[in-house]
C-alpha positions in Angstrom: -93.1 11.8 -4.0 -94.8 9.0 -2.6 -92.7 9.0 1.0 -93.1 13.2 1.1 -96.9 12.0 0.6 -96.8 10.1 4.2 -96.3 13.2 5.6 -99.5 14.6 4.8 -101.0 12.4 7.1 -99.9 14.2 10.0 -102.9 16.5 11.1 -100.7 19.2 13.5 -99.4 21.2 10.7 -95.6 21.7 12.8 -95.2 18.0 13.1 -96.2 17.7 9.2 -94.0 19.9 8.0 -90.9 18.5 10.4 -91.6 15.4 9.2 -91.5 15.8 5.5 -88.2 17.7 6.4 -86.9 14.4 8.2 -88.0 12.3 5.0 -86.3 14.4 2.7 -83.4 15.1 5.0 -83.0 11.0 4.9 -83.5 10.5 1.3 -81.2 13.3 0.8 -78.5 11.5 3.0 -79.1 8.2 1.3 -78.8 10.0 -1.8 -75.2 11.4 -0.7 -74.3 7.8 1.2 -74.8 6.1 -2.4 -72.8 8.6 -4.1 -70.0 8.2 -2.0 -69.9 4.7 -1.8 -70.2 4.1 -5.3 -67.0 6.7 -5.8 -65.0 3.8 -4.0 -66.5 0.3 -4.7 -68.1 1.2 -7.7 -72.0 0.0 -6.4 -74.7 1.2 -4.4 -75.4 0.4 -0.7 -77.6 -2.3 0.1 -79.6 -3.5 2.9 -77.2 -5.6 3.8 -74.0 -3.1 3.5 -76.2 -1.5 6.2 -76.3 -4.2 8.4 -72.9 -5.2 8.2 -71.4 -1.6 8.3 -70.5 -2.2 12.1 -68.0 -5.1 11.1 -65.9 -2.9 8.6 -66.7 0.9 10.2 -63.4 0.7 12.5 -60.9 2.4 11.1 -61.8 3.8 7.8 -62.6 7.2 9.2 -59.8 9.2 6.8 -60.6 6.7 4.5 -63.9 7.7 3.8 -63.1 11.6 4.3 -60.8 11.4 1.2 -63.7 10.0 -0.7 -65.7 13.4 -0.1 -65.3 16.1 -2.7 -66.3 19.5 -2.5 -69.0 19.6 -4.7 -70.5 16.6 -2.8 -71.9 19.6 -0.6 -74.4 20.2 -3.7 -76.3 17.3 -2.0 -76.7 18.4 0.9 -76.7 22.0 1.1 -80.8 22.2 1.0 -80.3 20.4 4.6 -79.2 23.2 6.2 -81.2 26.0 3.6 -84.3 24.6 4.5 -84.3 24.5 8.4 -83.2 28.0 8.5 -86.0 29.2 6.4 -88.5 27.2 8.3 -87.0 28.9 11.3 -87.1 32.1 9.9 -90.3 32.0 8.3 -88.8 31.9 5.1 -91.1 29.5 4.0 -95.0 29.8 5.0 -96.4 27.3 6.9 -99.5 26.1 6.1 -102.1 26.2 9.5 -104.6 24.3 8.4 -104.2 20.5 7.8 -104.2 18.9 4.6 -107.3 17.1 4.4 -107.3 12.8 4.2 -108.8 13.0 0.8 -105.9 15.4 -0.7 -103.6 13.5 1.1 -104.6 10.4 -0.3 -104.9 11.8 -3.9 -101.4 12.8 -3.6 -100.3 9.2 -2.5 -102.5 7.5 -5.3 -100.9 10.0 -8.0 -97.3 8.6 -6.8 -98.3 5.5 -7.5 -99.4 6.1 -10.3 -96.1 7.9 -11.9 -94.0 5.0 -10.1 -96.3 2.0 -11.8 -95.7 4.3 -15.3 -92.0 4.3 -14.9 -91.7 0.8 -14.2 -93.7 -0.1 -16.9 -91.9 2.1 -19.0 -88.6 0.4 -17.1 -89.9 -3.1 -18.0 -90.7 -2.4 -22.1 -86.9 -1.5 -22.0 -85.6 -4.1 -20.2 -87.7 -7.2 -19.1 -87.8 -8.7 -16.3 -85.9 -6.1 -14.6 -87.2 -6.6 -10.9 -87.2 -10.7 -11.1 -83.5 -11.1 -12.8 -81.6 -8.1 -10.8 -79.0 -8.7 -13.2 -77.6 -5.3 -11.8 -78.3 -2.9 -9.4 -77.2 -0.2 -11.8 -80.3 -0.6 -14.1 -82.2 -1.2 -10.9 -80.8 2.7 -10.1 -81.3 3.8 -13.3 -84.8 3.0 -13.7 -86.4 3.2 -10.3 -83.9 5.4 -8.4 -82.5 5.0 -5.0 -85.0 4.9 -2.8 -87.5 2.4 -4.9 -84.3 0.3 -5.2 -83.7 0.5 -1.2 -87.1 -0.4 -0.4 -87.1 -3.5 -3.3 -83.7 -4.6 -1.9 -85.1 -4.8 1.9 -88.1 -6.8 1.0 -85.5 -9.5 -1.2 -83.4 -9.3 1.7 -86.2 -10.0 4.2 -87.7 -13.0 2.0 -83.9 -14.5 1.8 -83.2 -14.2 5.3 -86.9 -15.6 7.1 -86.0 -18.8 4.6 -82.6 -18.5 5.8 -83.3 -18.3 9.7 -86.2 -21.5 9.6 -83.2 -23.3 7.9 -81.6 -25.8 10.0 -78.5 -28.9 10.1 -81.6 -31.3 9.9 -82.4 -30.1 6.5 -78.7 -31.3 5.1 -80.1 -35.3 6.0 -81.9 -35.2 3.0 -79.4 -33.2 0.8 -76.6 -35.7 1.9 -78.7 -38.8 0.9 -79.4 -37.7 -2.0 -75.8 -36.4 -2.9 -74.6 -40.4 -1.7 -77.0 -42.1 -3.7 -76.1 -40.0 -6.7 -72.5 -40.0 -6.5 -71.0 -41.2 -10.2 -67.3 -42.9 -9.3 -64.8 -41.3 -11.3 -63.4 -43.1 -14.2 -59.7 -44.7 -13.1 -58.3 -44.2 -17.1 -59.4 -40.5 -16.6 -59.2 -40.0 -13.0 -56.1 -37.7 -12.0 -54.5 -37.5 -15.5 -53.9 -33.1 -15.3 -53.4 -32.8 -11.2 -51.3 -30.1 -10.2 -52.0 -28.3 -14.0 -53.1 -24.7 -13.6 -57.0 -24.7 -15.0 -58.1 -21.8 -17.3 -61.6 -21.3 -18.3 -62.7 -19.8 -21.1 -66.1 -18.3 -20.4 -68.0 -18.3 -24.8 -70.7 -15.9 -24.3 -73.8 -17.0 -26.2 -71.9 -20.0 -28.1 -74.2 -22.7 -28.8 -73.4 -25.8 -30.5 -74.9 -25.3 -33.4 -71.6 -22.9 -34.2 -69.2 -25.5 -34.2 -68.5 -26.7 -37.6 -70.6 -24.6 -38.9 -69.8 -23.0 -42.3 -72.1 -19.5 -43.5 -73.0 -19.1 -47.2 -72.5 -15.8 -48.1 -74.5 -14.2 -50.5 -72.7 -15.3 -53.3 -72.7 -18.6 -51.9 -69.4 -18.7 -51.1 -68.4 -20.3 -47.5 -67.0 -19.5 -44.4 -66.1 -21.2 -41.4 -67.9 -19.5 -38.5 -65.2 -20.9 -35.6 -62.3 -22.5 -37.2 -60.1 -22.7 -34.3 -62.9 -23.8 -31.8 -63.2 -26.7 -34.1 -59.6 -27.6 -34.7 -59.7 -27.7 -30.4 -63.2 -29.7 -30.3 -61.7 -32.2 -32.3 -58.6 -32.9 -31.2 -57.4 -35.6 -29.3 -56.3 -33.8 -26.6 -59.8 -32.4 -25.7 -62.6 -33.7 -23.5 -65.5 -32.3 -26.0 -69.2 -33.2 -25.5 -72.0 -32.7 -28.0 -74.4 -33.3 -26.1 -74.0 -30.9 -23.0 -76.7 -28.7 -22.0 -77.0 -25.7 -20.6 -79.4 -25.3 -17.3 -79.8 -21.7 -16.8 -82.8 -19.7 -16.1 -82.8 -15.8 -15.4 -79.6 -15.3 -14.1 -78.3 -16.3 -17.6 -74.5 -16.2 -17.5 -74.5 -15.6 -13.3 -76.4 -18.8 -13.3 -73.8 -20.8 -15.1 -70.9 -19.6 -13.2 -73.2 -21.1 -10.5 -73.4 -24.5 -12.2 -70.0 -24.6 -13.2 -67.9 -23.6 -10.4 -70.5 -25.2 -7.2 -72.8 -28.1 -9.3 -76.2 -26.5 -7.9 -78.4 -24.9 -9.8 -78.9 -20.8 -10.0 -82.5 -20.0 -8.4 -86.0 -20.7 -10.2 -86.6 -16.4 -10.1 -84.5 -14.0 -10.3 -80.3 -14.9 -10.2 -78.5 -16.9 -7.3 -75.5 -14.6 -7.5 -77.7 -11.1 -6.7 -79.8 -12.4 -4.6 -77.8 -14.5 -2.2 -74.3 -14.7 -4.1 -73.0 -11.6 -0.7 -74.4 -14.0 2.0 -74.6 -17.7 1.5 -71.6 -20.3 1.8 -70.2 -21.7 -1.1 -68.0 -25.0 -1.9 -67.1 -23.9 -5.4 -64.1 -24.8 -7.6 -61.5 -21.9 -6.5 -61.7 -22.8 -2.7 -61.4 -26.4 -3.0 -58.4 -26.5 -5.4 -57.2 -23.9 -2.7 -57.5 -26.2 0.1 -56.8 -29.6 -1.6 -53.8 -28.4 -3.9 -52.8 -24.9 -2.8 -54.2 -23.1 -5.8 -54.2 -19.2 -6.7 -57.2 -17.9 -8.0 -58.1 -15.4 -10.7 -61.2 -13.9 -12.0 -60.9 -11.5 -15.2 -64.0 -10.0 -16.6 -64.4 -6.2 -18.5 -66.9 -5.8 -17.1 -68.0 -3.8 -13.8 -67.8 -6.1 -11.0 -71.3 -5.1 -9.9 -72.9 -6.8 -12.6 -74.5 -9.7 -11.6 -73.0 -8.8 -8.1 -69.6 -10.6 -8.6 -67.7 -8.7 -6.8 -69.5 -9.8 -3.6 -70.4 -13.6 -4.7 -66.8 -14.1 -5.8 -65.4 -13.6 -2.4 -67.9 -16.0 -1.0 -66.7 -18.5 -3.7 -63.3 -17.8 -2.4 -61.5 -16.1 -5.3 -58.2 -14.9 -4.2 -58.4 -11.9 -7.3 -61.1 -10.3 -9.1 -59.8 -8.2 -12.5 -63.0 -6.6 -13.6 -63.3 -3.6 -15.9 -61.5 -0.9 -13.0 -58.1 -2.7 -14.2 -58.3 -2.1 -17.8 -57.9 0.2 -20.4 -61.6 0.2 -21.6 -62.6 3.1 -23.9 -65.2 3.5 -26.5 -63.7 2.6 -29.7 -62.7 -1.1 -27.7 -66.1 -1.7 -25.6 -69.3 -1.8 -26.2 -72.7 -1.5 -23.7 -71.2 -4.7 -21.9 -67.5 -4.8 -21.7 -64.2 -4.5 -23.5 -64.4 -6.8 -26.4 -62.7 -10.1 -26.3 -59.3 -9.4 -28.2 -58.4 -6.6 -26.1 -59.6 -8.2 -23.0 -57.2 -11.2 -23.7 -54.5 -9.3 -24.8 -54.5 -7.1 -21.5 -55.3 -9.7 -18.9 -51.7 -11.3 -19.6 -49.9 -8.5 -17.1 -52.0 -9.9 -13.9 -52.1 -13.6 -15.4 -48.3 -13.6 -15.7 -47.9 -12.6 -12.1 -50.4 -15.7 -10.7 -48.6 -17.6 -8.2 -49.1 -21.6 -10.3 -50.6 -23.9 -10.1 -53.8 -21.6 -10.8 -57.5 -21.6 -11.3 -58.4 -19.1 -13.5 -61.5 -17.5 -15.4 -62.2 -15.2 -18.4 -65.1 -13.8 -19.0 -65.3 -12.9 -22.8 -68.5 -10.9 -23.8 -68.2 -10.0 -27.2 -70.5 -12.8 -28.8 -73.4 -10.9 -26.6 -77.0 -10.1 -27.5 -77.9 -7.7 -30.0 -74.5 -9.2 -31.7 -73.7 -5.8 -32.7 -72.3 -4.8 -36.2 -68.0 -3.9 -35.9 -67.5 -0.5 -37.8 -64.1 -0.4 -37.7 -61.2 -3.1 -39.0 -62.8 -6.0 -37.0 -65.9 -5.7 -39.5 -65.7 -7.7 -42.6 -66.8 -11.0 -41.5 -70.5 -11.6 -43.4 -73.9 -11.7 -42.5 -76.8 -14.0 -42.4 -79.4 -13.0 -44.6 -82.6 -13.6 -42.6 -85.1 -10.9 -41.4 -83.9 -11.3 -38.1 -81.0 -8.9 -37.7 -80.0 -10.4 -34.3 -79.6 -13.3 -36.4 -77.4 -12.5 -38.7 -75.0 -10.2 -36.6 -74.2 -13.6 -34.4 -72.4 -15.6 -36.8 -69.8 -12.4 -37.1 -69.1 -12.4 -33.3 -68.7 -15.4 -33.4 -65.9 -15.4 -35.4 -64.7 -13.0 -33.8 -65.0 -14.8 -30.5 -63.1 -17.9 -32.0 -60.0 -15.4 -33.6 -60.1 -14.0 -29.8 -59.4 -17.3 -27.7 -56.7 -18.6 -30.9 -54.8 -15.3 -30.3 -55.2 -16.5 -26.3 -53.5 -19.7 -27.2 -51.0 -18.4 -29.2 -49.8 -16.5 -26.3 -50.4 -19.3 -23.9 -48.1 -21.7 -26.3 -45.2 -18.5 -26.7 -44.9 -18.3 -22.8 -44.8 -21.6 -21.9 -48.5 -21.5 -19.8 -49.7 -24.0 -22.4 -48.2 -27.1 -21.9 -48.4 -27.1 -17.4 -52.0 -26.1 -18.1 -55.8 -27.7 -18.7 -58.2 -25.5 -20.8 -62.1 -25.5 -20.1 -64.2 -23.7 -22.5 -67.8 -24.0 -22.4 -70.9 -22.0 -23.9 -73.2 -20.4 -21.0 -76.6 -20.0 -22.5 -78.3 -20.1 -25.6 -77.1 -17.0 -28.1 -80.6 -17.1 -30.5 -83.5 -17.6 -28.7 -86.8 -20.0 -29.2 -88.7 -17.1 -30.2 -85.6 -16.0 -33.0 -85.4 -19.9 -34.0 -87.6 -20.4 -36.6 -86.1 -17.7 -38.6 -83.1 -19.2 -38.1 -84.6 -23.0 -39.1 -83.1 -22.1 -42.7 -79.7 -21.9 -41.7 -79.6 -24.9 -40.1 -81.3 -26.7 -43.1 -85.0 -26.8 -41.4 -88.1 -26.1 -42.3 -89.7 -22.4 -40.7 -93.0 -24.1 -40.7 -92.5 -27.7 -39.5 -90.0 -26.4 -36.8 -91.3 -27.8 -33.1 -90.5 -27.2 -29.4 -88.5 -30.4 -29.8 -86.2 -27.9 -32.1 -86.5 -25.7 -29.6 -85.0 -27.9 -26.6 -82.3 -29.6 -29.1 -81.4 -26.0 -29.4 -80.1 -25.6 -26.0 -77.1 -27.5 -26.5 -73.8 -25.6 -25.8 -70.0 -26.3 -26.5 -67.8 -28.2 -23.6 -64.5 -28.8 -23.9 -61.9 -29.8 -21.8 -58.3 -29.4 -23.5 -55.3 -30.8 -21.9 -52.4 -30.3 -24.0 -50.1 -33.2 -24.3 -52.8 -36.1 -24.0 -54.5 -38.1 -26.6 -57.4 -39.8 -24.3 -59.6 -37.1 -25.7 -62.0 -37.3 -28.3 -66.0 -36.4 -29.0 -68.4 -37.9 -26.7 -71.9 -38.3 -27.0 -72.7 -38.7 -23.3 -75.6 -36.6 -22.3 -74.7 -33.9 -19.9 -75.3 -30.3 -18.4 -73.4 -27.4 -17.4 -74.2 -29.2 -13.1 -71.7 -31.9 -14.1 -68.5 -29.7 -15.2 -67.4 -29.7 -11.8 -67.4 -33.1 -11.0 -65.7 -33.5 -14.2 -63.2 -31.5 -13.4 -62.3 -32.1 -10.0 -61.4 -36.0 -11.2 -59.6 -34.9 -14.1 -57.2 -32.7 -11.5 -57.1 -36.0 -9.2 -60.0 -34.2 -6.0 -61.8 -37.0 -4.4 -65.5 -34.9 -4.6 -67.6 -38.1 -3.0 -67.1 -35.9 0.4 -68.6 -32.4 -1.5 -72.1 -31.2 -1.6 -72.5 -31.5 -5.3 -75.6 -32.5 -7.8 -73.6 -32.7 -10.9 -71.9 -36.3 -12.0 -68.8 -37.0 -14.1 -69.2 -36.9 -17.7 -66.7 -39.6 -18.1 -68.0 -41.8 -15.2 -69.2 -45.0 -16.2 -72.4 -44.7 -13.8 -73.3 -41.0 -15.4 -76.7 -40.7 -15.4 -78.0 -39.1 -18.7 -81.2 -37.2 -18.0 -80.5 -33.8 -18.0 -82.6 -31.2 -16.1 -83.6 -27.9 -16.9 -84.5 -25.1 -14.9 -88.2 -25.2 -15.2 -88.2 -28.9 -14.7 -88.3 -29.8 -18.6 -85.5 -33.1 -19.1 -83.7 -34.7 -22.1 -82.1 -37.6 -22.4 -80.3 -40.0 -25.0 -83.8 -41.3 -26.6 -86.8 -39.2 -25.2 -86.9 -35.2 -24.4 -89.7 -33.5 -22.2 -90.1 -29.8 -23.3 -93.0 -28.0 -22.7 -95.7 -30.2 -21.6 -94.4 -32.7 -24.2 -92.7 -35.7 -24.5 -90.7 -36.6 -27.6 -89.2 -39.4 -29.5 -85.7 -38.0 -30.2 -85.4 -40.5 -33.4 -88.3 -38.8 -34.7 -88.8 -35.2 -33.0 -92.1 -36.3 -32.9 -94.2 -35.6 -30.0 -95.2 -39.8 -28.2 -98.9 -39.2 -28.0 -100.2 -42.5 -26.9 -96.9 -43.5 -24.5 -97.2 -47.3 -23.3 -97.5 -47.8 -19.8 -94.0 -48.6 -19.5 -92.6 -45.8 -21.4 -95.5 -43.3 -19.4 -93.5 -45.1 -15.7 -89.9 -44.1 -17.2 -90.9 -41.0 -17.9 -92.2 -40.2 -14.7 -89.4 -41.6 -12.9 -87.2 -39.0 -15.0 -89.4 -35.9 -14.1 -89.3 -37.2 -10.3 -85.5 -37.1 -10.4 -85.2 -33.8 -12.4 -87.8 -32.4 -9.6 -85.8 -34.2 -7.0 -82.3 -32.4 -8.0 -83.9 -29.1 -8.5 -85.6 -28.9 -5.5 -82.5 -30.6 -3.9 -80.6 -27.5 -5.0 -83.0 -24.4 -3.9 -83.2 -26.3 -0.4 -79.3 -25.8 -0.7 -79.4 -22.3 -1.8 -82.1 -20.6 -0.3 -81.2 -22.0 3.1 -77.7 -21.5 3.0 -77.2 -25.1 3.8 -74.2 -25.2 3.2 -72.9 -23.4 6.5 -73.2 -26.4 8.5 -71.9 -29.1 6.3 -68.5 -29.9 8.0 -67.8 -33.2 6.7 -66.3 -31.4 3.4 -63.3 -31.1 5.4 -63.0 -27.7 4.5 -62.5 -24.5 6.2 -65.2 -22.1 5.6 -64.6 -19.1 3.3 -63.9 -16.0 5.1 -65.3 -13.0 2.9 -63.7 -10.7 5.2 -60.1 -11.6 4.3 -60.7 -10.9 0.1 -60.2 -7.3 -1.4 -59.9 -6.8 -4.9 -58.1 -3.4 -5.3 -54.9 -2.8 -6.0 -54.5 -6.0 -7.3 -51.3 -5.9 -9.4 -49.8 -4.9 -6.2 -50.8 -7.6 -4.2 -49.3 -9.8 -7.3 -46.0 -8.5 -6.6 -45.7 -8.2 -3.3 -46.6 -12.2 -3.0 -43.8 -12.7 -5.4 -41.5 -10.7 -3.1 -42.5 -12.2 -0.1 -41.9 -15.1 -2.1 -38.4 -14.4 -3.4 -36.6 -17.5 -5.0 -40.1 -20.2 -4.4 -42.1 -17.8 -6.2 -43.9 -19.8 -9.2 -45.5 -17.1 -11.1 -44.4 -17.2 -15.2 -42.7 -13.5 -14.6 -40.4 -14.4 -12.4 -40.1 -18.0 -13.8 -38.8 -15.8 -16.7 -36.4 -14.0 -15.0 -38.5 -11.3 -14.1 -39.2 -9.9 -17.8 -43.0 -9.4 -18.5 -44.5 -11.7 -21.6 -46.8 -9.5 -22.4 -44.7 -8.6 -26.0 -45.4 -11.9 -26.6 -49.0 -11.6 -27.4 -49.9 -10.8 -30.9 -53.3 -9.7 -31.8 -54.5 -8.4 -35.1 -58.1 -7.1 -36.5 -60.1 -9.0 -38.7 -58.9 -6.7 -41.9 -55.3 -7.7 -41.1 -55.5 -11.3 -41.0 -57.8 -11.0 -44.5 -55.0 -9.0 -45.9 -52.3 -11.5 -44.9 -54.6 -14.6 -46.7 -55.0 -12.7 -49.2 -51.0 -12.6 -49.7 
């Protein structure tokens, strides 16, 4: 309405009319583009698919024509009704003009309908404009053409910041990267190189879960995550308790961001939507690329849209992209955000088998998501808090049913012979309950509703880290203060990759010159004795707030909100100026987006192990070209009751 409304500024009646036939003509075509595009790559043009049409245009002419279908005329019939009744007078034209004040009253009533629908947008999901989680909602809500206009003003703001950005403006960056380097730790250092790495992404899993045991109401208890805990403490696992997670709106994009680059997702809105398409990236599946020839996997069932992975992941140099187009997801496995965890598993294991090894791999579970949905059918059983919050007590069950997930993972892992050749990350993205919800859960965790504090709050934000390397006993729980920034670093020295030449803001947790104050997005900190959290400081032996700080205590904590400030703003100079692109000393060769395609990806698998013949490492044809995938055994939570109760 409100673009037809520009129209009625044009005083010559003719012109008006031709040019409200030109606006809807162009809506009309953008409609159809959309449509189209969508059909193929499952998502919706942006400004920059515009601009970089020219680059991928050549040659995909019968491509694109076997995309049309002949209903797709529907949307674009009216383009041809219309101009032949305004030729033929089938439609009256008006001769006078519309007068200014009519005009305008017509332009304010557009904006009136569009502020209601976004405000009726934004009651249903928050912060739908700032965290762009996907463009689908963005669709949903606004419709095309608000979401064009909104994506060309992001793009705009990215790309000024991005064109004033310049190779003097990585000085700064590389000093501070020196002077925080941590050394790795020579008992640690190299101890998995040349393993294949799978990470386990734990939607929503906070610490609080592990060990933790739920009364039922008979008082009865039960273990929440009993084979997370068998893994967090064994000897064979890296686990920290005290690791952080540092995300802001981007959620589980921003960890990805933190986990696979150490930098930081963006203070608004999330790294991967905004810039995840354009910016260069030095994250975990190029480097093992170029430093130990490794294949890389992401596996998610999910669309690949959301949070714009299928773009981001190409710029982070991922080799395959499994996302919800390669599985079998219907409506009695999947819920509002994916297939569930034990089918996702279960059916990743015919494009995991056919990875060329050593691997970096990634899975993406999402069953242990917000609202923590009841199960109706044989995965329910499992009980229920008992609070008034029912968000609350639906989490401890997909929890559980998280933690049977990943064991039926490993079992399979261990069966085909993955297990032993490979090192196992899991860590928690975010928080699961959150500050406003933690009160009611205070109870639970043996606290008072009334006494609890924003000291609670930020003790809350703890999330599970492990790193499990089968066939070790170095391992062990570690108290060392850490965040979700320093898993790479971690990592990387773990697999035996020198990272003092990467652009990274993370440290190793097992370095002996860590550095224990751990940032969070909004510039809050927490360290081994004091935490900052909302305007406060605290005493962590008491949880007290420090009201009357002595002068030294009142310099160290400044000197910790300098350096988180420092590494934040360290990391959005990075990010929002693509700094990245000309940092050479790296020694690596920049990714090329171009060269990444993630259909038909089964068939890619295969014809890499052809090519490949006798060298090919991938654990089919390491087992004589017969599929594993009989070996994985999954079972619903009634089942495994049934066999206990045996």
């Amino acid at each position: 309405m409100f673009l037809l409304s520009i129209a009625l500024y044009v005083r010559r009646t003719k012109a008006s009319y031709r040019t409200m036939l030109v606006i809807y003509g162009l809506a009309s075509i953008l409609l159809f583009s959309n449509v189209v595009y969508y059909r193929e790559f499952t998502d919706f043009i942006t400004v920059n698919t515009f601009l970089g049409a020219g680059k991928v245009a050549s040659g995909l002419g019968e491509s694109a024509i076997r995309l049309f279908r002949p209903y797709d005329l529907l949307y674009v019939i009216d383009l041809v009704i219309l101009p032949i009744l305004l030729w033929r007078k089938g439609i009256k034209e008006e001769e006078r003009p519309v007068r200014a004040r009519m005009a305008f009253a017509m332009t304010a009533l557009s904006v009136l309908v569009f502020s209601g629908n976004l405000f009726l947008a934004e009651a249903d999901r928050p912060e739908l404009l700032t965290r762009t989680f996907s463009r689908d909602y963005l669709i949903k809500y606004l419709g095309v053409n608000a979401f064009t206009v909104y994506d060309g003003i992001q793009t705009y703001k990215t790309n000024q910041v991005r064109a004033e950005a310049s190779p003097n403006d990585l000085k700064e960056v590389e000093s501070y990267v020196k002077e925080h380097y941590a050394a790795p730790n020579s008992d640690y250092y190299g101890i998995a190189k040349g393993r294949n790495v799978i990470t386990i992404h734990l939607e929503s899993l906070q610490q609080f879960v592990i060990d933790y045991k739920l009364k039922d109401e008979n008082g009865q208890e039960h273990e929440v995550t009993p084979f997370l805990n068998s893994i967090f403490h064994s000897n064979s696992t890296f686990s920290f308790d005290n690791f952080f997670h540092q995300v802001k709106a981007g959620k589980t994009s921003d960890a990805e961001t933190l986990m696979e680059n150490s930098l930081f997702g963006l203070n608004q809105g999330s790294l991967f939507s905004q810039l995840g398409g354009k910016n260069t990236f030095q994250a975990a599946p190029d480097i093992l690329k170029q430093t130990g020839g490794y294949t890389s996997a992401a596996f998610h069932g999910n669309s690949g849209n959301f949070w714009n992975r299928t773009e981001t992941y190409k710029n982070l140099g991922y080799d395959y992209f499994f996302d919800s187009s390669y599985y079998d997801v219907n409506d009695e496995n999947s819920f509002q955000y994916g297939l569930h965890d034990k089918p996702f598993f279960q059916q990743s294991v015919q494009y995991l088998e056919r990875l060329q090894q050593p691997f970096y791999s990634k899975f993406i579970a999402v069953s242990n998501h917000y609202p923590y949905s009841e199960f109706k059918n044989d995965e329910a059983g499992f009980p229920r808090a008992t609070t008034s919050d029912e968000t609350i007590n639906g989490y401890f069950a997909t929890a559980n049913y998280l933690d049977k997930a990943v064991e039926e993972f490993f079992n399979y892992l261990k069966a085909s012979g993955l297990y032993d050749n490979s090192i196992i990350v899991m860590y928690g993205d975010h928080y699961g309950i959150s500050n406003s919800r933690n009160p009611e859960l205070a109870t639970l965790l043996g606290k008072s509703k009334d006494t609890w504090s924003n000291y609670d709050n930020a003790q809350m934000q703890r999330v599970p880290y492990m790193v499990h390397i089968p066939g070790q006993d170095k391992g062990g729980i570690n108290h060392t203060y850490g965040g979700e920034v320093d898993a790479l670093p971690t990592l990387l020295h773990l697999l035996g990759v020198d990272t003092s030449k990467y652009i990274q803001l993370g440290q190793d947790l097992l370095s002996e010159d860590h550095d224990q104050v751990v940032a969070f997005r909004d510039g809050d900190y927490v360290t081994p004795n004091y935490t900052y959290y909302s305007s406060n400081l605290y005493d962590n032996s008491t949880g007290l707030p420090v009201t009357d700080p002595s002068e030294e205590l009142q310099k160290q904590a400044d000197t910790w909100k300098q350096a988180v400030s420092t590494q934040l703003s360290t990391s959005d100079n990075i990010n929002n100026g693509d700094l990245l692109r000309f940092y050479s000393a790296s020694g690596l060769e920049p990714v090329d987006a171009t060269q990444f395609d993630y259909k038909d990806g089964l068939k890619k698998l295969q014809q890499a192990e052809n090519k490949l013949g006798d060298k090919s490492t991938s654990l089919y044809d390491q087992n004589g070209k017969k599929t594993t995938q009989g070996l994985y055994k999954t079972e619903t939570y009634k089942q495994y009751q049934e066999k206990t109760q045996q």
